[in-house]
C-alpha positions, 0 to 999 in steps of 0.5 A: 792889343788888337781884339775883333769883339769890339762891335763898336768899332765893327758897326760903326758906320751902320746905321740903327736901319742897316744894322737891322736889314743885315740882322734879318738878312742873315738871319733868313741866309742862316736857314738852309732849306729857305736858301736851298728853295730860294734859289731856284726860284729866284732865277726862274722870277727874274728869267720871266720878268717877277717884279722882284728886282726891287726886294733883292736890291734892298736886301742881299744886293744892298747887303753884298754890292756897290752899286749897279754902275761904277758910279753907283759905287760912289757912296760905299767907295765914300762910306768905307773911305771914311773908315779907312777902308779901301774898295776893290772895284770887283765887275762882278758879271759872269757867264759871258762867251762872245768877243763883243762881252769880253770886250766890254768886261775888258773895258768896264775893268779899265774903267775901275782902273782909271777911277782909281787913279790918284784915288786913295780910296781905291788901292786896287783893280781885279779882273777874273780871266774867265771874264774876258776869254772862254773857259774851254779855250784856258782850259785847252792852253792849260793842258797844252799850249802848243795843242790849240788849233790856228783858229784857238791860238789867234783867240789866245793871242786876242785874250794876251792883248786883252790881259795886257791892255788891263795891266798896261793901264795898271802899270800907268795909273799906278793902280795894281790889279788883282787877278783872280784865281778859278778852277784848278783845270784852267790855272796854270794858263791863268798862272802863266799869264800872270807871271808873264805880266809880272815879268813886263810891270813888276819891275820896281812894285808889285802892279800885278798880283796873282791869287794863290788858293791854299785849300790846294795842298800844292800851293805852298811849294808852289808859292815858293818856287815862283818867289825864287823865280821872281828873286832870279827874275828881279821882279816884285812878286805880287800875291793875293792869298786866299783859302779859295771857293771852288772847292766842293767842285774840285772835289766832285771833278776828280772823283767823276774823273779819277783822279787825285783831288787836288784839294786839302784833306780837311779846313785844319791842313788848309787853315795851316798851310795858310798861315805857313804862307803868311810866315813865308811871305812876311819873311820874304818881304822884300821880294813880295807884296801880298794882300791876305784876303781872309775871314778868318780871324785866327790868320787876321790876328797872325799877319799883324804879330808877324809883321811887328816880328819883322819890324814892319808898321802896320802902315806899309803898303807892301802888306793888305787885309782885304774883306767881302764887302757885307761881311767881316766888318768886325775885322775890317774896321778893328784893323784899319782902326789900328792902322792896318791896311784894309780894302774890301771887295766892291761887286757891282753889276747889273742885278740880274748879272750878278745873281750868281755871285750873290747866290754864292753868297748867301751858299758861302753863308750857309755852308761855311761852319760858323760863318753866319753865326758869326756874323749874326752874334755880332749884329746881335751883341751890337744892337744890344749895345745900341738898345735897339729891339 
């Protein structure tokens, strides 16, 4: 019987010194006001040069990231290797607008690919489409794809080029490749594409995946519909299930513009439109592959009494657990110690670059009922495990 309590199990690849930066660290995420003024001032040091750089890399950046480069991944692609714990190489650089950025990005995703050819450690690819196309162009084609001016269509066609050249690289390494979901505004156009990559690469496996966020109140149905689309098409259909993290934004975009939200009424509806499809997919298993991203225990524990209902080892590689890295280790590496397929995303990127994500982080923290509580009871029970003070 699997159980997450085992803190063992959970730290295990912490040292006495990682486990006490990870006990001051959230216990500093846990005060909101400190958050809440931490921010602000954290941006503006780093926008005039504060020489801060080297507090943040030893603390949340060492928390939460990889590295700054590929290659400074190296040690924690090892570390979790070790443990049977797979990383997703995640680039995690946002905001960029010109063709030469979203060049870049497209080629630093390659890269993550071709290291993870013939690279058991590294089961997937990821890649945001707001990583390598502007955000006003996907929601232009999301509103309609035949509106876009001569000038926006030869972009959309360039953004095409740049999708298929990451996927194209996946299919031929044999590596898959997540693709993200984002706002509610722009996925159909993300959608869209991905189904069109799955349709060229899925043929015989799943190679492309996309990302289903089930804290919209439409997914489930559209979830099925899109399995019934891929049985017809004789494809593999590839998803990555998720509760999602855009929520608080959605709800506020469709207040200011009146219109239904597009949100789930409460963490109860999602948490159960969740779990229903893990049911569905579990049973659809031929046709899928699926990768549960999830913190939640309760959905954890679900996905693996599914699998032994339908006779599926824990082993089989059509089904993942995947994690934050910095987070949930308590379920991460009870799973993979039973067996299971578990990878973690790995964000790396220049630390001035990857602030946002991190700052999300430590908001994810804060606002998530539970969250750092969670985290913090466990480091706790650990260290008293070890008899550290």
């Amino acid at each position: 019987m699997i159980t997450f309590d085992n803190t063992q199990i959970a730290f295990e690849s912490k040292s006495d010194k990682d486990l006490n930066r990870a006990y001051r660290l959230f216990k500093l995420i846990g005060n909101r006001s400190l958050v809440k003024i931490g921010k602000p001032f954290t941006n503006f040091a780093l926008s005039i040069g504060l020489p801060i750089k080297g507090i943040i890399r030893k603390t949340i950046f060492a928390q939460f990231c990889g590295g700054e480069t590929i290659d400074e991944c190296d040690a924690t692609i090892n570390k979790l290797g070790k443990f049977g714990i797979g990383t997703i190489l995640d680039y995690s650089v946002e905001g960029k607008t010109s063709d030469e950025d979203f060049e870049h990005t497209t080629n630093e995703i390659i890269a993550t690919i071709l290291k993870g050819d013939g690279n058991d450690y590294i089961p997937f690819a990821v890649f945001k489409v707001t990583g390598i196309a502007r955000f006003e162009l996907l929601e232009n084609a999301n509103n309609h794809i035949n509106s876009l001016t001569d000038t926006e269509k030869s972009e959309y066609e360039q953004l095409l080029e740049r999708v298929d050249r990451i996927c194209k690289a996946g299919f031929e390494k044999q590596v898959p490749v997540f693709i993200d979901a984002e706002e509610t505004w722009i996925q159909d156009t993300i959608d869209r594409i991905a189904y069109e990559m799955m349709l060229k690469y899925n043929k015989e496996t799943a190679i492309i995946y996309n990302t289903v966020q089930m804290y919209r109140h439409d997914r489930l149905a559209y979830l099925k519909k899109e399995i019934e689309a891929a049985k017809k098409d004789g494809i593999k259909y590839g998803v990555k299930l998720v509760r999602g993290a855009y929520m608080e934004k959605e709800r506020a975009r469709a207040q200011q513009k009146g219109y239904p939200s597009p949100i789930q009424p409460d963490k109860t509806t999602c948490d159960a439109d969740y779990n229903r499809a893990l049911e569905f997919l579990v049973s659809e298993i031929d046709t899928i592959a699926l990768c549960a991203g999830s913190h939640n225990e309760n959905s954890s524990l679900l996905l693996t009494e599914l699998m032994e209902k339908h006779s599926i080892v824990p082993s089989d590689s059509r089904i993942y657990f995947a994690q934050l890295l910095g987070m949930s280790d308590h379920i991460s590496y009870n799973l993979s110690k039973h067996g299971f397929n578990v990878a973690k995303y790995v964000p790396y990127g220049p630390i001035k670059e990857v602030m946002p994500y991190l700052l999300r982080r430590a908001d994810e923290n804060t606002s998530v009922a539970g969250q750092t509580g969670r985290e913090l009871s466990l480091i706790i029970k650990e260290k008293k495990r070890r008899k550290l003070d």
